[in-house]
C-alpha positions as CSV (number, residue, x, y, z in Angstrom):
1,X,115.3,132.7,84.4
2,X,115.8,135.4,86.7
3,X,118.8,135.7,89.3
4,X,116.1,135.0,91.8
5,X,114.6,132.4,90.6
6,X,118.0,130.2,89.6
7,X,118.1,131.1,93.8
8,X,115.1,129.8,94.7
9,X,115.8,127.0,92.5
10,X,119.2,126.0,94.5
11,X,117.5,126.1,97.6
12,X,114.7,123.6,96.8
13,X,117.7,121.0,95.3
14,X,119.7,121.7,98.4
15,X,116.8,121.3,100.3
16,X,115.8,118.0,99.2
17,X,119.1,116.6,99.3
18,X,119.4,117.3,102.9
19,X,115.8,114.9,103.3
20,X,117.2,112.4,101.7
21,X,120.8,112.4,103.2
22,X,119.0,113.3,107.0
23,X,115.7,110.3,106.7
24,X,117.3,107.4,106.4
25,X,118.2,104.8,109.1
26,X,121.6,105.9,109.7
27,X,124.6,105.4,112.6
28,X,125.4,109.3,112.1
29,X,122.8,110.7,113.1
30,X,122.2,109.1,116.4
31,X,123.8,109.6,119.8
32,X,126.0,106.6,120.6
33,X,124.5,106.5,124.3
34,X,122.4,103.4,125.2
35,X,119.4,104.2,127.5
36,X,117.5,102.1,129.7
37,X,113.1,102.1,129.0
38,X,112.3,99.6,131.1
39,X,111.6,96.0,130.4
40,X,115.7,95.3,129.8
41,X,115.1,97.1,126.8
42,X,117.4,100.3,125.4
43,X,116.9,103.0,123.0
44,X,119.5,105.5,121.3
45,X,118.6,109.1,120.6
46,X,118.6,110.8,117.1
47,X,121.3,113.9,117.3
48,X,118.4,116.5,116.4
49,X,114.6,117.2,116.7
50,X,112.2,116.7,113.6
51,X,111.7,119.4,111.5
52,X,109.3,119.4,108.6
53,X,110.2,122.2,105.7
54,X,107.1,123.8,104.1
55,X,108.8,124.4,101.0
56,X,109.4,120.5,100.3
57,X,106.7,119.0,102.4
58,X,109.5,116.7,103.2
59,X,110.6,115.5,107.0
60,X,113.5,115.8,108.7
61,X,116.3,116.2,111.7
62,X,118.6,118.7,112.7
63,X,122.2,117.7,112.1
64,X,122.6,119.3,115.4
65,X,121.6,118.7,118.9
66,X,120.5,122.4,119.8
67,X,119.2,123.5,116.8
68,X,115.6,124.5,116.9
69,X,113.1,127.0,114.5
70,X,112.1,129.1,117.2
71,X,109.7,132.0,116.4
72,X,109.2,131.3,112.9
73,X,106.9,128.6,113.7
74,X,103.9,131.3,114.7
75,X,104.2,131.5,110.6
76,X,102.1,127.8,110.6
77,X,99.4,129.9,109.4
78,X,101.0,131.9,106.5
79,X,100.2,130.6,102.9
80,X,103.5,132.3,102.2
81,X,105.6,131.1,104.4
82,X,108.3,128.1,103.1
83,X,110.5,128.0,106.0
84,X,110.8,125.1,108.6
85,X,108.0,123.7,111.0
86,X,108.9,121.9,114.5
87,X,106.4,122.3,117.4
88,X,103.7,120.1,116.0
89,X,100.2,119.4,117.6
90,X,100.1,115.3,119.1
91,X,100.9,112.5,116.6
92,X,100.6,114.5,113.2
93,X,103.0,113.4,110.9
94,X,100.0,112.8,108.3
95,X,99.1,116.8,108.9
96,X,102.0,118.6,110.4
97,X,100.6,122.2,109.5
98,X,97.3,121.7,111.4
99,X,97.1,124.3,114.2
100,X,93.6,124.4,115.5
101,X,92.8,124.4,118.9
102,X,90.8,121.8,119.0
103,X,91.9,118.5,120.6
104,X,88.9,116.5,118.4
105,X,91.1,117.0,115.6
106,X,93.9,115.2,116.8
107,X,92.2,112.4,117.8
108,X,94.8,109.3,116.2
109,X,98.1,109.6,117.0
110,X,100.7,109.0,113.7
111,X,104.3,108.9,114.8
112,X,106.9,111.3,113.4
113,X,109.5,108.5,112.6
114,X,107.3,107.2,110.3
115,X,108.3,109.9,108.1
116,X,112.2,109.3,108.7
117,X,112.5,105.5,107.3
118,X,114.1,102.9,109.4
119,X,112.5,102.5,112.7
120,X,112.4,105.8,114.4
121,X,109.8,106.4,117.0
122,X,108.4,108.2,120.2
123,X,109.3,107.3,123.3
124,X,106.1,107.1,125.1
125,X,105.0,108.2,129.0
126,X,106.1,105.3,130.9
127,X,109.8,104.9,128.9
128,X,110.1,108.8,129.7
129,X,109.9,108.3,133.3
130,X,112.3,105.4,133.4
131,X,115.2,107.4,131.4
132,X,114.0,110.1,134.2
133,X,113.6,108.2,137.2
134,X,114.1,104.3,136.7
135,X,117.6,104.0,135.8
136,X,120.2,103.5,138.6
137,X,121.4,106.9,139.6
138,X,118.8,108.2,137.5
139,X,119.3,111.8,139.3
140,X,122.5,112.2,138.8
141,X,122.5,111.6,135.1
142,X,120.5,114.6,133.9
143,X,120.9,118.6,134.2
144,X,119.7,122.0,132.9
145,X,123.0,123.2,130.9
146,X,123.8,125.3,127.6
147,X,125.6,123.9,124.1
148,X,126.4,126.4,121.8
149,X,124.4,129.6,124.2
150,X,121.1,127.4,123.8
151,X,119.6,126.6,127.1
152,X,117.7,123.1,127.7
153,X,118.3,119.9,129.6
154,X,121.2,117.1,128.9
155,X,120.8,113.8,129.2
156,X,123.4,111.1,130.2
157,X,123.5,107.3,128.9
158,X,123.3,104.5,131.2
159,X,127.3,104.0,130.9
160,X,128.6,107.0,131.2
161,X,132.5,108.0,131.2
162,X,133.3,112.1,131.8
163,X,135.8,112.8,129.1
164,X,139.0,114.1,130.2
165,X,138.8,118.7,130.5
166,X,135.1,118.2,130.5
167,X,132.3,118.8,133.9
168,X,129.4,117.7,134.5
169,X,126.7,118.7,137.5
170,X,123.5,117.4,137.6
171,X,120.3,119.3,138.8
172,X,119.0,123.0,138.6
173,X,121.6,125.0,140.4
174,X,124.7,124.7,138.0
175,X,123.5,125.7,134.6
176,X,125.9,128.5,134.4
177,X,128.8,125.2,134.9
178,X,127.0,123.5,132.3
179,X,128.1,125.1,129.4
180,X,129.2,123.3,126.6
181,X,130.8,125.0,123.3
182,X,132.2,123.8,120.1
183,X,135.3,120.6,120.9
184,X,133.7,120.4,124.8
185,X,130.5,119.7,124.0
186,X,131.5,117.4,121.0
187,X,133.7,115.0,123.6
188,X,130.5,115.1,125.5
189,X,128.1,113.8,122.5
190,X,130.8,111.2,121.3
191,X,130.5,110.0,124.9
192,X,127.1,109.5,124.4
193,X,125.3,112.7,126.1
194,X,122.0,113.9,124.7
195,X,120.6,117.7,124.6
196,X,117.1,118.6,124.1
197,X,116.6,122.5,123.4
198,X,114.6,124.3,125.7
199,X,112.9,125.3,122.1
200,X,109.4,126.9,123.3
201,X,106.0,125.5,122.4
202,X,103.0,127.0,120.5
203,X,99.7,127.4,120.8
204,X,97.5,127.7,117.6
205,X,99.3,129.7,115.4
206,X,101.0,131.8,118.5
207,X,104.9,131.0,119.7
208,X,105.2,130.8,123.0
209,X,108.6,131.5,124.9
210,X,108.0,132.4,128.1
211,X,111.1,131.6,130.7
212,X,112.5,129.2,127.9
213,X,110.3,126.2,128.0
214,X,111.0,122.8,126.7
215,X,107.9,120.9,125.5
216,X,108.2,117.4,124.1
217,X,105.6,115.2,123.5
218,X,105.8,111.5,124.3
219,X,103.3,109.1,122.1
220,X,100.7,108.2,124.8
221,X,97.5,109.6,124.6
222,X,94.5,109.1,127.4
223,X,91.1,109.7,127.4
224,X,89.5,111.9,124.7
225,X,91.1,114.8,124.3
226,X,94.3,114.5,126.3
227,X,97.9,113.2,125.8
228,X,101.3,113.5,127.4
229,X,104.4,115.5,126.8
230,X,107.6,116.1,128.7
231,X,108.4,119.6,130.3
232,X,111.2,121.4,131.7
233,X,112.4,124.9,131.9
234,X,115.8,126.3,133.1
235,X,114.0,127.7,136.8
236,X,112.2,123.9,137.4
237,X,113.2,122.6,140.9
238,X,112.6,119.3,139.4
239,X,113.2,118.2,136.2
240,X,111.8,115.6,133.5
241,X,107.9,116.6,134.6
242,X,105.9,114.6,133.3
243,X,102.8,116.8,131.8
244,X,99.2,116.3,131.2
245,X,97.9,118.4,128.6
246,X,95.5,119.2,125.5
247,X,96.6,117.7,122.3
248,X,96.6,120.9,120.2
249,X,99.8,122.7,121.5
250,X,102.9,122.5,119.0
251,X,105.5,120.6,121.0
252,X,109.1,119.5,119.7
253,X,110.1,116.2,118.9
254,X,113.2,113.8,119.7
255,X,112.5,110.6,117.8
256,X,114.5,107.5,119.4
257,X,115.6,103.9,117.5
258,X,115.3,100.2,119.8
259,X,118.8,99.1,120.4
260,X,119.1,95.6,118.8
């Protein structure tokens, strides 16, 4: 066996170790923040977005909060491409290559968590806007901010404690004062504070990153050919939008558990 392929050998083993270790139903790898959905019911974020690696056809999350694939998913179309996947069209965690423009073809929605074990799922439209809007002093606990240079929107729980040396300011205008690096950021997550990339979207095969969007799909679908996703970039005068779209575009994914 060549040097190469002993390499290429490594990576798949690594590769499907980290599935294992990151799809289970574990504390770890959710954010200890409760969050109010409406009904007196509470959910708690997973630390990273889904990813799906083409290599191992295996799901998974991002040990981090900010991490994201970026431009490599315009490779969805390459037969030679075994890298990592995570803008996917509406509810296809049974087909999470399929990029045709065509909403018909993502006509049933199939949640992501199903693919993580335990019972990970999607927040859907109406639980969105009560994280957003619902919750008392629902304004004041979310901003546009960076962790670790990455630009997107953070999220606070609904008990929420500023750790000591850390700020917080929510809205637009203060993303330069919300910047979070390395031991800041991490008293900030213990805490319970949630970050959701501002990690583009595509469309078709084509990566779009234009002014830094964040795209997140929620699982509610309507009509025919139409569904509902969460938007935000880091020039929105209001955040959490709540968008109408087609079903085809490759948004991200934050998967959430019930709190019990």
């Amino acid at each position: 066996m060549t040097k190469k392929g002993v390499l290429s050998l490594t990576k798949i083993v690594a590769l499907a170790l980290l599935a294992v270790v990151t799809t289970g139903c574990k504390k770890e790898v959710m954010v200890a923040g409760g969050f109010s959905v409406g009904g007196g019911r509470q959910v708690k974020f997973a630390k990273g977005n889904v990813y799906y690696n083409v290599l191992t056809k295996t799901f998974a999350m991002y040990e981090n909060q900010w991490d994201f694939t970026g431009g490599y998913n315009d490779s969805i179309d390459k037969p030679n491409y075994h890298g990592d996947i995570d803008l996917f069209g509406w509810g296809t965690a049974n087909n999470p290559m399929l990029y045709t423009e065509k909403d018909e073809d993502y006509a049933t929605f199939e949640d992501w968590g199903t693919k993580l074990g335990g019972s990970w799922r999607t927040l859907n439209k109406d639980e969105w806007k009560y994280i957003l809007k619902g919750r008392p002093d629902a304004k004041k606990k979310y901003a546009i901010g960076r962790v670790e240079n990455k630009t997107g929107i953070i999220l606070l729980p609904d008990m929420w404690t500023l750790p000591d040396s850390c700020l917080f300011f929510p809205g637009v205008n203060y993303i330069d004062s919300n910047d979070y690096r390395g031991y800041t950021w991490k008293k900030m997550e213990d805490a319970g504070a949630v970050f959701l990339p501002a990690s583009g979207y595509r469309e078709g095969a084509s990566f779009v990153s234009l002014w830094s969007p964040g795209r997140y799909w929620t699982s509610t679908g309507d009509f025919v050919n139409g569904a509902w996703g969460f938007g935000f970039t880091a020039l929105s005068k209001e955040l959490g939008v709540m968008c109408y779209t087609h079903r085809y575009p490759g948004f991200a994914v934050r998967l959430v558990q019930d709190v019990k």
